[in-house]
N, C-alpha and C positions, 0 to 999 in steps of 0.2 A: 958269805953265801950269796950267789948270784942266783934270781927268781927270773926267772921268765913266765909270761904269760901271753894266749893266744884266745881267738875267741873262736866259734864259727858253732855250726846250727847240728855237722855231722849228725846227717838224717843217712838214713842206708849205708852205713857205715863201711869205708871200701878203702881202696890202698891207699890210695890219694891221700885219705884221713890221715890214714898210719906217718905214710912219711913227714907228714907235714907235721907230725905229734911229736917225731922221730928226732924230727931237722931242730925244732923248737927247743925239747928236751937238752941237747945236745951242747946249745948256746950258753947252758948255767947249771944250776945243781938241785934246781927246782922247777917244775911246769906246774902254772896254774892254769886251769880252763873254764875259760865260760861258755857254757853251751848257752845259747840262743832260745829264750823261751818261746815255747810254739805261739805265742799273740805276735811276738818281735819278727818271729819268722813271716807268720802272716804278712806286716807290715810291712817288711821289707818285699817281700818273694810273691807275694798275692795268692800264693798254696798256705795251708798248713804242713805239716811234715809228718811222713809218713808215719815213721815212730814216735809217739809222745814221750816231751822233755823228760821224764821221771824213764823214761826207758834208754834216751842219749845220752844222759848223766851217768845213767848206771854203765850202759857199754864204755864210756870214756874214761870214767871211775876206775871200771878193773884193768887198762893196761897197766904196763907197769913200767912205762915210760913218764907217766901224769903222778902228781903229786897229791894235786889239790883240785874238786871240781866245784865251782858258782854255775848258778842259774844265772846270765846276763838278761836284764828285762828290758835295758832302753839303750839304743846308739849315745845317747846322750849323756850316760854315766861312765862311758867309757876312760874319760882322767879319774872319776869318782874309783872304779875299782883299779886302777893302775894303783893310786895313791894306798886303797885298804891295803891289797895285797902286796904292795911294795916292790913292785915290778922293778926289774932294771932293766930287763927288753922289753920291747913289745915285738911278736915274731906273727906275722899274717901273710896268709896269698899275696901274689900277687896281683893277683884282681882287685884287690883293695890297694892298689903301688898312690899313693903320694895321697893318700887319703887321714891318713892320720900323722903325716909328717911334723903336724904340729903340737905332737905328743914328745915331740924330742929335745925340749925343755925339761922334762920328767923321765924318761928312761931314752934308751937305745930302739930305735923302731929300725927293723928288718921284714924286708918284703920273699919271701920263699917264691919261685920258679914253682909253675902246679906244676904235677905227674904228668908229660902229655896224654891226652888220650883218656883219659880218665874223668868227668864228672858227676856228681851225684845226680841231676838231670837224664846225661844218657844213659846210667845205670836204670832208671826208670822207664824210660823209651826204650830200652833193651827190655825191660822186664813186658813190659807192654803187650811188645809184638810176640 
């Protein structure tokens, strides 16, 4: 059984999300996901996120492309739950391209192409105006 796992924050959850769950899914016979805890979002993004984590787990939880959902709490654990979950990909934007390359000691890292046109950002600047 091949595991794939991916990570991201998917706050306003929109196509973009989907494919990229879609594309991931597809590489193995499992997706695991780590949603991004709202302190990590903070940290990263300098927002909180719109919808709180217990509410991103849950929408990520019911597709039916994902296996398995984690709370991710630190950039810094990311070999830590490669290793729990037994990753054989790791499948991420590519916003993040050559960022975790050094995770490929430990599984397959794959960088996904985003949706153009699509980010959770504008989706909010859209909603704004």
């Amino acid at each position: 059984m091949i595991t794939t796992i991916t990570f991201g924050t998917f706050d306003v959850f929109h196509v973009g999300h989907l494919r990229i769950l879609e594309r991931a899914r597809a590489l193995g016979d499992r997706l695991v996901v780590g949603v991004s805890s709202d302190a990590l979002n903070i940290s990263k993004k300098g927002r909180a996120p719109v919808y709180p984590q217990h509410e991103r787990m849950a929408i990520v939880a019911a597709l039916r492309c994902v296996d398995e959902v984690f709370l991710e709490e630190s950039l810094e654990l990311k070999r830590d739950y490669l290793l729990r979950y037994r990753a054989d990909v790791l499948a991420m934007g590519d916003d993040w391209r050559g960022q975790f390359d050094g995770f490929s000691d430990t599984c397959r890292v794959v960088y996904f192409e985003r949706t153009p046109a699509i980010s959770t950002t504008a989706v909010i600047e859209k909603i704004r105006l």
